[in-house]
N, C-alpha and C positions, 0 to 999 in steps of 0.2 A: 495563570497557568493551571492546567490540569494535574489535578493529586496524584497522578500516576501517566505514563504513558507507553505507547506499545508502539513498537519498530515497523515498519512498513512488512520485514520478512516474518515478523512473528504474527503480523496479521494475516499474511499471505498462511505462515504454517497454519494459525486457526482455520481459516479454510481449510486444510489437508488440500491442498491443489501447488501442483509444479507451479515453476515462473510461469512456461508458456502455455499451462491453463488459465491460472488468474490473468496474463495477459488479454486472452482469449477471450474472457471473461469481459473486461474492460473494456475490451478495443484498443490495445495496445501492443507491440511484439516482447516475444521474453528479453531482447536488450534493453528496451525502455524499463522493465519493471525492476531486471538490474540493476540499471541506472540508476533508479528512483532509491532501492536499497543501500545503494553505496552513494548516495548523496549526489550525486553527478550530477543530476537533472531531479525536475518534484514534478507531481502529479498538479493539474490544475483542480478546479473546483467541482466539477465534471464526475470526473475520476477518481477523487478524493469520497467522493458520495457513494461511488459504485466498490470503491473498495470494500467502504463502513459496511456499506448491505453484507459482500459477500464473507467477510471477516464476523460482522457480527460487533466490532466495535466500534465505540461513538466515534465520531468523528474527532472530539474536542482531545480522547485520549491517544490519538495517531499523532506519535512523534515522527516529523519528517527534517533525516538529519540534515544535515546544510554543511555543505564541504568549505 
């Protein structure tokens, strides 16, 4: 496990971008990134990568919570 980890929304905050920009960002709509935040659904591996880019963090420290 990674020494620290950061929220799906806090990576979205590091972007400075709404849900339905980083959505937009993705390829995905502001429900889905919702979703992804509140654990409801997870991003694949795809999406997981374009996050890191536009966050700016690793991938290894993206906590994705699991309901």
């Amino acid at each position: 496990m990674a020494a620290f980890s950061v929220s799906l929304k806090a990576c979205r905050a590091n972007a400075n971008m709404t849900a339905d920009d980083f959505g937009k960002e993705i390829g995905v709509n502001k429900a889905t990134i919702l979703k992804w935040e509140k654990g409801e659904t997870v991003p694949d591996a795809i999406q997981l990568h374009k996050i890191s880019q536009l966050s700016g963090v690793p991938i290894d420290f993206i906590f994705i919570p699991m309901a």
